[in-house]
N, C-alpha and C positions, 0 to 999 in steps of 0.2 A: 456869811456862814463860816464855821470856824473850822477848819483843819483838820481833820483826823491825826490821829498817830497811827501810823503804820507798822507794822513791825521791821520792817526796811531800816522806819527811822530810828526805832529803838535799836536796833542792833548794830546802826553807823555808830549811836552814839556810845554802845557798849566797848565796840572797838576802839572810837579814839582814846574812850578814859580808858582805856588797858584793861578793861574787867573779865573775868571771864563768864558764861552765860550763867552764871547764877551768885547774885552779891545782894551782901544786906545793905540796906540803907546807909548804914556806918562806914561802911567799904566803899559805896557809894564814895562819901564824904570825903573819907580820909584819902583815895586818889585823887578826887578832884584839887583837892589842899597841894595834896605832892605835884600835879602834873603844874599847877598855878606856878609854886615856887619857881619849878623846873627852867618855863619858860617864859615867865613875868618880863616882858619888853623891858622895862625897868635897870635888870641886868646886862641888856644889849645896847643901852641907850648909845655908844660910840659904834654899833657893829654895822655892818653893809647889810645882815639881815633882820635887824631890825624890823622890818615888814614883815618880814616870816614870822616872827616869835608873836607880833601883835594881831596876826593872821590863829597861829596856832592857839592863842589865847581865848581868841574868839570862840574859833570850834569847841574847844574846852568848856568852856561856860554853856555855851547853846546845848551841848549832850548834855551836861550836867541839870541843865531843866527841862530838857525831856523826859530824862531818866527819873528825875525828882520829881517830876508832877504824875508819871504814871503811875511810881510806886505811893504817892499820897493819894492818886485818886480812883486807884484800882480796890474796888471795895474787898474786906477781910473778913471772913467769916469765924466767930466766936462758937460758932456751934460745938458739939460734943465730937461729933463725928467730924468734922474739919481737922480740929485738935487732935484727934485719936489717928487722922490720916499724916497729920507733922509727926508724932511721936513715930509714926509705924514709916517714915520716909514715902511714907502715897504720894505727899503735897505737890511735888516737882511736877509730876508725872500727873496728877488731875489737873492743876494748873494751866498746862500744857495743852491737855485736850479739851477744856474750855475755853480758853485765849487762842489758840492758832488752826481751831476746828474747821477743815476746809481748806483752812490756808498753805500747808502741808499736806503733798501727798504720799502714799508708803510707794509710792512707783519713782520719787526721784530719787 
């Protein structure tokens, strides 16, 4: 059986990419590219942490396909009314109450 995502894990891997709780796809990307450069083992190939940066690297990729398969495979709605909720800023905020219904309570 396959895994769930949990939002535990989205939100690890929000954190290590530096993102803050709401990025587009693009943003997505272009941290992942930065954090890679940042700490690509590559450039430490003489250093005593070495380990560390090919540790770091890891985590890096692994958020970055969490993050990219939810947001591929989290379905979009085209409807009129969806669109009319992005234009008027609902999106966030309905999003929310679909995806974490339950999982959030207004008492923590």
């Amino acid at each position: 059986m396959k895994k769930l995502v949990t939002f535990i894990d989205i939100d690890n891997a929000r954190k290590i990419l530096e993102l803050p709780e709401s990025s587009t796809i693009e943003e997505i990307k272009d941290k992942h590219r930065k954090l890679i450069m940042k700490y690509h083992p590559d450039k430490y190939n003489n250093s005593v942490d070495k380990d560390f940066y090919e540790e770091k690297v890891k985590q890096i990729n692994n958020s970055y396909k969490i993050l990219m398969n939810y947001c591929l495979k989290y379905p979009i709605s085209f409807e009129k009314s969806f669109v009319k909720d992005v234009e008027d800023g609902e999106y966030m905020e309905d999003h929310l109450r679909r995806f974490y219904d339950g999982w959030v309570s207004d008492k923590d």
